[in-house]
PLY file of the C-alpha trace (Angstrom):
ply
format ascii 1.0
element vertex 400
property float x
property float y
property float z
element edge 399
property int vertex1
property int vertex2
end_header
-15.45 -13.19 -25.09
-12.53 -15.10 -24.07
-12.96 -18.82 -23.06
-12.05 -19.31 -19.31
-8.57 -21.76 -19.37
-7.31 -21.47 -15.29
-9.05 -22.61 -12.57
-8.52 -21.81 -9.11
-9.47 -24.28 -6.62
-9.62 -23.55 -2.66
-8.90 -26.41 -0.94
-9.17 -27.31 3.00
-7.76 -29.48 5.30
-10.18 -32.31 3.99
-8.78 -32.85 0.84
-11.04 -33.61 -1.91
-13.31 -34.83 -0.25
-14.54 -30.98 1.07
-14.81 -30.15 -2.66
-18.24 -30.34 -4.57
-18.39 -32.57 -7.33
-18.45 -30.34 -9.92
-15.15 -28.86 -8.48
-13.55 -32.51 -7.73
-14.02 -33.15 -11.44
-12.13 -30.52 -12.76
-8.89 -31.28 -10.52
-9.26 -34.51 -11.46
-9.18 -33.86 -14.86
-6.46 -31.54 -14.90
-3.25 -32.00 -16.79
-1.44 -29.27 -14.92
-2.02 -28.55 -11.49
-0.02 -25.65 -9.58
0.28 -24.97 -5.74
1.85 -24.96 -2.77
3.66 -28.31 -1.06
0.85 -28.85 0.96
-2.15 -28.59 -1.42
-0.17 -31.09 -3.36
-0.66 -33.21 -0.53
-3.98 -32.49 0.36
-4.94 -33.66 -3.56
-2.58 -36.62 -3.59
-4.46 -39.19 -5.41
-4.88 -36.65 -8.70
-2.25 -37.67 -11.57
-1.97 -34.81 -13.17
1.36 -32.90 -13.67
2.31 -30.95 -10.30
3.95 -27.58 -10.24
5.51 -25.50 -7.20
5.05 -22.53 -6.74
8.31 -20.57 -8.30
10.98 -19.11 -6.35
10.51 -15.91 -6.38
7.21 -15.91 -5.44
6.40 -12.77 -7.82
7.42 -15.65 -11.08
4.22 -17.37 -10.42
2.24 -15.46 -13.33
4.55 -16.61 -16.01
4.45 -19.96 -14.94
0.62 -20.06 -14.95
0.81 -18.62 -18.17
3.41 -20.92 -19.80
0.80 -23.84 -19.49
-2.17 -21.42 -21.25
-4.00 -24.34 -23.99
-3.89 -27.01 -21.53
-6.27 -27.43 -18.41
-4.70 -25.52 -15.51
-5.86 -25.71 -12.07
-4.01 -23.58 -9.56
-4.51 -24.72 -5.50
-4.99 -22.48 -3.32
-6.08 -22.35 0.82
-9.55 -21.65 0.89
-11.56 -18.78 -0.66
-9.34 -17.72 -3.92
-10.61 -14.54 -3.13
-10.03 -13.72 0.47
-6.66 -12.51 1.29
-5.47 -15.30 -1.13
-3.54 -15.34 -4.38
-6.36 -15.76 -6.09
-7.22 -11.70 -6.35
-3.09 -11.62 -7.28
-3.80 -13.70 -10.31
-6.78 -12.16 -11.28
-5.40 -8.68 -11.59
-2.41 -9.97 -13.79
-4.79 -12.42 -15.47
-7.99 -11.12 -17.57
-11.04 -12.77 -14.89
-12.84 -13.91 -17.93
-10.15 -16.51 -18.48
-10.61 -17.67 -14.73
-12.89 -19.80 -12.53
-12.70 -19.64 -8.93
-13.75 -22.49 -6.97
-14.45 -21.38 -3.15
-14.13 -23.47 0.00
-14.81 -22.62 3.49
-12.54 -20.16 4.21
-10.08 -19.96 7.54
-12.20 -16.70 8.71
-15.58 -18.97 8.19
-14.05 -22.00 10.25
-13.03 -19.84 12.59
-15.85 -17.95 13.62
-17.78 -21.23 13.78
-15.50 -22.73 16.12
-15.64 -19.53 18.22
-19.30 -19.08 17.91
-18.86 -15.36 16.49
-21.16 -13.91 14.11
-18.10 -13.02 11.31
-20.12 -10.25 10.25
-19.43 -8.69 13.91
-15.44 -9.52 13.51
-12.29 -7.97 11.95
-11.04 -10.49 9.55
-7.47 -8.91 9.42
-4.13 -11.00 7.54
-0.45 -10.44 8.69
0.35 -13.27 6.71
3.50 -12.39 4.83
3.23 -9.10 6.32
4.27 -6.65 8.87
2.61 -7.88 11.87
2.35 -4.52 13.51
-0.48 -3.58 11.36
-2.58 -5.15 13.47
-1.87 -2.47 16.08
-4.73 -0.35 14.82
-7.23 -2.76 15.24
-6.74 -3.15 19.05
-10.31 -1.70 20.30
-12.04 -2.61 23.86
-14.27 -5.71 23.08
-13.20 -6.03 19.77
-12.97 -9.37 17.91
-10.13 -10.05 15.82
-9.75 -13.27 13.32
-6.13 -13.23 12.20
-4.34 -14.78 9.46
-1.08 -15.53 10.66
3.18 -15.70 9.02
3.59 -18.58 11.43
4.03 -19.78 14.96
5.63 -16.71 16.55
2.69 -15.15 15.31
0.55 -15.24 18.66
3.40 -14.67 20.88
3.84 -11.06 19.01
0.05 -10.27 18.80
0.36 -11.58 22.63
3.16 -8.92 23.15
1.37 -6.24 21.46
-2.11 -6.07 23.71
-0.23 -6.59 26.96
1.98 -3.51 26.21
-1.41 -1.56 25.46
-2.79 -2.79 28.52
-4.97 -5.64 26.81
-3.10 -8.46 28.73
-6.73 -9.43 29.88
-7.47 -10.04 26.06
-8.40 -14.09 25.11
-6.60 -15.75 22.57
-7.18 -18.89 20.54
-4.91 -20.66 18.32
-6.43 -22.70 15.53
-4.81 -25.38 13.49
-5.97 -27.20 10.97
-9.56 -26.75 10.85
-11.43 -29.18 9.38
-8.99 -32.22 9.23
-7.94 -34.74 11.07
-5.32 -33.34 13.23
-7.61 -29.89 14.30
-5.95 -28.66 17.21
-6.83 -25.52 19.32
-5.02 -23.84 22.08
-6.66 -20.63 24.41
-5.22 -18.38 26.84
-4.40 -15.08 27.41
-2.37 -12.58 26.03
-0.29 -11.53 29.17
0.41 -15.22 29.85
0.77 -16.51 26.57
3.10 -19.39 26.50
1.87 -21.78 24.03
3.65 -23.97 21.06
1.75 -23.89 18.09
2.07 -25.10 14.63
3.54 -22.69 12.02
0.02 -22.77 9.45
-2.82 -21.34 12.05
-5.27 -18.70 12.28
-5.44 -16.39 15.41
-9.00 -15.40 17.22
-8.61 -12.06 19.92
-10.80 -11.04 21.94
-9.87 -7.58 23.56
-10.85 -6.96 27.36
-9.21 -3.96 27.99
-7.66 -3.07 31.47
-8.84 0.84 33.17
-5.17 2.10 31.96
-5.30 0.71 28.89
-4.54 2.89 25.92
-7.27 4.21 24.04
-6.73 3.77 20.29
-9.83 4.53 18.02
-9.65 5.23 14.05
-11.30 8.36 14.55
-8.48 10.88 13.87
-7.46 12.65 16.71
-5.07 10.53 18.58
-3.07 12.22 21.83
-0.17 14.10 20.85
1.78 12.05 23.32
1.50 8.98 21.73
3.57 10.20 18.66
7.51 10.91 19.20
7.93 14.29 18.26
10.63 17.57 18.47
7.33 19.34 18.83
6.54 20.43 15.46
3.88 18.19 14.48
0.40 19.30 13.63
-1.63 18.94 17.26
-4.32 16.75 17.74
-7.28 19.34 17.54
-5.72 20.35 14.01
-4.96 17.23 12.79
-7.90 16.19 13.87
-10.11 18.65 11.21
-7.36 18.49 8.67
-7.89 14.83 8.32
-11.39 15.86 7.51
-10.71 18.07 4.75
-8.80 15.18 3.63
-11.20 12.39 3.27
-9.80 9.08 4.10
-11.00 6.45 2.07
-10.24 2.83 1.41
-7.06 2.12 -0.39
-6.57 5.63 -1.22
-3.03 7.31 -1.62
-2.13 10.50 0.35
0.92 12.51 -0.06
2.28 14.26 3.30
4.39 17.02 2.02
7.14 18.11 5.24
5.72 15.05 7.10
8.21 15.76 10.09
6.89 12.86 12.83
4.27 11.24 10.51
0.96 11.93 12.50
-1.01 13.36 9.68
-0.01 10.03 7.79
-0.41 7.63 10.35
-3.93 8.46 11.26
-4.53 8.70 7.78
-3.12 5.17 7.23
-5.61 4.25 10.58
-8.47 5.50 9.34
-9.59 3.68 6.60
-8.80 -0.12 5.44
-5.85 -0.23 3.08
-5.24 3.51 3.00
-1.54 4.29 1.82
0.57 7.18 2.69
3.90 8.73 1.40
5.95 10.57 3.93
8.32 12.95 2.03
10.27 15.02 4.55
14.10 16.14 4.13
15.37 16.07 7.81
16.97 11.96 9.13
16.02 12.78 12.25
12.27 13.26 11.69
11.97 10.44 8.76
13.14 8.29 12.12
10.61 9.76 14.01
8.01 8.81 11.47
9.20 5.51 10.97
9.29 4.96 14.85
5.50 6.03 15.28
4.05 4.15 12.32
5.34 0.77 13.86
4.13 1.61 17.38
0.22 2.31 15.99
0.27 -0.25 13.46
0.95 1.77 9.77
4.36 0.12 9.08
3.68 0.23 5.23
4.14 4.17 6.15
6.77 4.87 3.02
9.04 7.60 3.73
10.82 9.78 0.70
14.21 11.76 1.75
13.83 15.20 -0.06
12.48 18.64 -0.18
9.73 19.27 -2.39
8.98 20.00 -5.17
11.64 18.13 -6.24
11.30 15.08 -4.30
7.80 14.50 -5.74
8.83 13.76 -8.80
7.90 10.05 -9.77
5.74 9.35 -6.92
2.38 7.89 -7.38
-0.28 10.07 -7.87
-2.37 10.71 -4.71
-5.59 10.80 -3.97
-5.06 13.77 -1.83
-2.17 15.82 -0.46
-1.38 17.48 2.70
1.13 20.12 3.15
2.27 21.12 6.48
5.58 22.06 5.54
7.32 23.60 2.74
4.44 25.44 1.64
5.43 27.44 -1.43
3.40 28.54 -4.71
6.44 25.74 -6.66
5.12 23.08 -4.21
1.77 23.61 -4.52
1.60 23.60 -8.36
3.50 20.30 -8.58
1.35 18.79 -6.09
-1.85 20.30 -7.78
-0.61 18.95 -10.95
-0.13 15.53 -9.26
-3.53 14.73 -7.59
-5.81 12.74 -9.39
-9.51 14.04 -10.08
-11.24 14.06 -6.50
-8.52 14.48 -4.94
-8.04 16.93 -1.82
-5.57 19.06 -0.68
-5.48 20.69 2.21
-2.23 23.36 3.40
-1.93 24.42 6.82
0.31 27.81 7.76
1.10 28.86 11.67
3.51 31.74 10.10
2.45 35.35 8.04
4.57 34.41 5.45
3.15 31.21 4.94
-0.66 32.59 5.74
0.08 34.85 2.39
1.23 32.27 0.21
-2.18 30.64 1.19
-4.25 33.77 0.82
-2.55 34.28 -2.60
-3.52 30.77 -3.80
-6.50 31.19 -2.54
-7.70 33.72 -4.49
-6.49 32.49 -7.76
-7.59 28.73 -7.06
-10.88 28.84 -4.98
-11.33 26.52 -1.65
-11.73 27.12 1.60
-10.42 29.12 4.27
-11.04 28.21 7.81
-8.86 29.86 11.10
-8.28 27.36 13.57
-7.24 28.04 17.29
-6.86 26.21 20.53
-6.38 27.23 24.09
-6.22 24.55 26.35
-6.80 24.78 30.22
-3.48 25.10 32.38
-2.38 25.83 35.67
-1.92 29.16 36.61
-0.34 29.21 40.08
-3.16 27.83 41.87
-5.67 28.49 39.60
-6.01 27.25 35.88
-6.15 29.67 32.78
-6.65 29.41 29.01
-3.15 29.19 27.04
-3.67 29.53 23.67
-1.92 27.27 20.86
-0.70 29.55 17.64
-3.81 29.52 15.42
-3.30 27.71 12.51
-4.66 28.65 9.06
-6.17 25.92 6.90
-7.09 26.09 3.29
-8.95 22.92 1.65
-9.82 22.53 -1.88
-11.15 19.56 -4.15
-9.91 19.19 -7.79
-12.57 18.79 -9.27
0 1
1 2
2 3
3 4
4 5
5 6
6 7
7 8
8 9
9 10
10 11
11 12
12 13
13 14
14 15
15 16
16 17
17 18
18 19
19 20
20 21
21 22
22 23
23 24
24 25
25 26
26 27
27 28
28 29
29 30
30 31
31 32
32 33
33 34
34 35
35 36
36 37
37 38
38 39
39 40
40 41
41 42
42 43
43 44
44 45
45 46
46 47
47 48
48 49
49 50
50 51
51 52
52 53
53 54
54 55
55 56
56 57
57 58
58 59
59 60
60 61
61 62
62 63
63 64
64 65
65 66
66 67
67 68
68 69
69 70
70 71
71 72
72 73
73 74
74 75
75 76
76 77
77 78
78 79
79 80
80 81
81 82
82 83
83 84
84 85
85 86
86 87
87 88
88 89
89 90
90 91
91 92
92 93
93 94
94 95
95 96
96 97
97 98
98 99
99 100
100 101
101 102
102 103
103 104
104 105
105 106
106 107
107 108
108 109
109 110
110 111
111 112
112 113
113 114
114 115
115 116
116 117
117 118
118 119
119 120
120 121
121 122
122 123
123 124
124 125
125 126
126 127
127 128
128 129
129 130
130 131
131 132
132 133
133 134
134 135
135 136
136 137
137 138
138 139
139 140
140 141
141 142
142 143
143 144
144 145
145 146
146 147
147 148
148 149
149 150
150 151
151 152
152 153
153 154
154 155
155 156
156 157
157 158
158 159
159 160
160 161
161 162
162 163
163 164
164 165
165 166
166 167
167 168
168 169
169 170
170 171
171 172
172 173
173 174
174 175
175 176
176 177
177 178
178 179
179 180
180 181
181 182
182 183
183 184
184 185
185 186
186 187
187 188
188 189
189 190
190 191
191 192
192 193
193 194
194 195
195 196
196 197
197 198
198 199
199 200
200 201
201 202
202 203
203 204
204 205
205 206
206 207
207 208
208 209
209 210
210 211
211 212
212 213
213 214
214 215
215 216
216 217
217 218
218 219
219 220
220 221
221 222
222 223
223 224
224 225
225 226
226 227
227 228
228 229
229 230
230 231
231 232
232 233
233 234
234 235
235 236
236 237
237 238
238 239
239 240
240 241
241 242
242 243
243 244
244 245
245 246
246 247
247 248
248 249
249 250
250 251
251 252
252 253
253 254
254 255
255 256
256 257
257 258
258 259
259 260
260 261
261 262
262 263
263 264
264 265
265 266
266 267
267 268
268 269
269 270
270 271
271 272
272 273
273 274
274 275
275 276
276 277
277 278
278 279
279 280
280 281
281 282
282 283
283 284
284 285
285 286
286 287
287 288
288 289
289 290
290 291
291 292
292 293
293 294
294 295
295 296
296 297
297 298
298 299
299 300
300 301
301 302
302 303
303 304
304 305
305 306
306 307
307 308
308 309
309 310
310 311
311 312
312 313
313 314
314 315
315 316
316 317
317 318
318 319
319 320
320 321
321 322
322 323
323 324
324 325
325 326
326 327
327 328
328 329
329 330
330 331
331 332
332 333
333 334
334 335
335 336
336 337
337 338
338 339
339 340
340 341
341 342
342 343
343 344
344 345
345 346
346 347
347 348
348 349
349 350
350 351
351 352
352 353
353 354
354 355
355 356
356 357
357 358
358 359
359 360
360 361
361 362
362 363
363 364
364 365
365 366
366 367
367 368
368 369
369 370
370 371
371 372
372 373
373 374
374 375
375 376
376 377
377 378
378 379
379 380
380 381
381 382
382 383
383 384
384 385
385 386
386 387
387 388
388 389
389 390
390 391
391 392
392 393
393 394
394 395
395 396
396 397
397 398
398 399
């Protein structure tokens, strides 16, 4: 087995002096150590060699690796292993060569200061991210514990509930927890005013107002709260297609004709770290798409120009696929070809022609079948009346 040769330390805003002193020891007897500006500082009195962080950021592997034989300590904020470079390194970096040395991290100090139980919190990071994924997470009485990019942070996060109709919602601002200069500032988010230093964490505490918008992960969001020519897949639908297609953490889907991105987005929503490509031919509805996945927090929504099969050439493979446009025996047999073992597909048809193409697969493939239709109650002079939507046809299958 291969010898570990690379530490990596979390440090806090005490210094050394927060470490253990089995952990002290081996910064202190580093030759190299790596890290940010400000871990540098925070272990000022160790002589060994110091190393930035490389510009680009992405370099940073080769530099740890150019100092391999010697003993290498890389400083990090924290827990190595919580939304921290620390999993970044490991992946590029066989673990058996590494030792991680936890501290406290950010999410731990700040539940403590707020008195939440942190296994009752979402621990989310926007932290070199699109802050707009936190969108999603915006739930009455939720707690949130945010990693932040800086000190417009808050104001943002403060923009986002008010426009929801979470104004009410508390906010705290935490600096520098655990040192000397801890500071903490609380208001609320439709009054939010406050100057705060760039390197904080953010705790939210939704109160929502009677208007506010109702958000949940479940799928099945409102069709008016996607922009849309009106060709999307409807909320009852999408609802049961995202069923068939079993959201699951990290996992990849492929929307095939994703026209305003709702089968994606809720996809995206529904489970932590779920991805989703978007490949649709029309600008226009690629906008669309792009326009809803910022407003309920997917921005890492990616979005392929083309008409498939052709445009799926090169992609990722997915962990499942839906088609709800451009359903054609060529499209399906790429995309079948495509999905990884496990993976579901699910095609939904509102025309004949496409109803036979499904029937036709169908037969020769296996799956499931399933008519869906809607009617929903309107007003018919001064009464109110079913109106039924087209009835969709849905066919599901696993590869298996």
């Amino acid at each position: 087995m291969t010898s570990p040769w690379l530490h990596i330390v979390g440090i806090g805003e005490d210094g050394l002096d927060g470490l253990t002193p089995a952990t002290t020891a081996v910064v202190e007897a580093a030759e190299v150590i790596i890290g940010g500006q400000r871990h540098h500082d925070l272990a000022g009195r160790v002589s060994a060699e110091r190393v930035a962080w490389p510009s680009p950021f992405d370099a940073m592997i080769d530099t740890i690796e150019s100092h391999k034989g010697g003993r290498v300590v890389v400083l990090v904020t924290g827990d190595p292993l919580w939304f921290s470079v620390g999993a970044r390194i490991g992946r590029a970096i066989d673990p058996n060569e590494i030792v991680y040395h936890p501290q406290l991290s950010a999410f731990q100090l700040a539940s403590a200061r707020m008195g939440w139980s942190l296994a009752d919190v979402e621990t989310l990071t926007v932290h070199g991210r699109p802050v707009e994924q936190m969108i999603a997470f915006i739930q009455p009485d939720a707690r949130l514990l945010v990693l932040t990019t800086g000190a417009e942070t808050p104001a943002q996060i403060a923009k986002f509930l008010a426009e929801r109709g979470f104004g009410a919602s508390k906010m705290s601002v935490l600096a520098a927890m655990g040192g000397e200069n801890e500071q903490r500032f609380d208001g609320i988010a439709e009054d939010w005013a406050h100057e705060v230093p760039a390197f904080n964490t953010l705790a939210v505490e939704c109160v929502a107002a009677p208007n506010a918008a109702l958000l949940p992960r479940v799928p099945g969001l409102a069709d008016v709260l996607f922009q849309s020519d009106g060709t999307m897949t409807k909320q009852e639908v999408r609802a049961a297609t995202l069923a068939k297609l079993m959201p699951m953490r990290g996992a990849l889907l492929w929307d095939i004709g994703c026209g305003s991105g709702s089968v994606a987005i809720e996809w995206m929503r529904a489970a932590r770290y779920a991805r989703a490509i978007g490949i649709e031919p029309r600008d226009d509805r690629r906008a669309m798409a792009g326009a809803n996945a910022m407003a309920l927090g997917t921005p890492k929504l990616s979005l392929v120009e083309g008409q498939a099969p052709q445009a799926l050439d090169g992609l990722e493979a997915p962990d499942a696929i839906f088609i709800g446009g451009g359903l054609s025996r060529e499209t399906f047999e790429a995309a079948w070809e495509a999905l990884r073992p496990l993976g579901r597909l699910v095609a939904n048809a509102v025309t004949l022609e496409s109803e036979a193409e499904l029937l036709a697969l169908s037969k020769e493939f296996g799956g499931e079948l399933v008519r869906l239709s809607v009617q929903r109650a309107e007003p018919v002079g001064r009464l109110t009346g079913w109106r039924p939507a087209m009835p969709v046809t849905q066919w599901s299958l696993v590869k298996r």
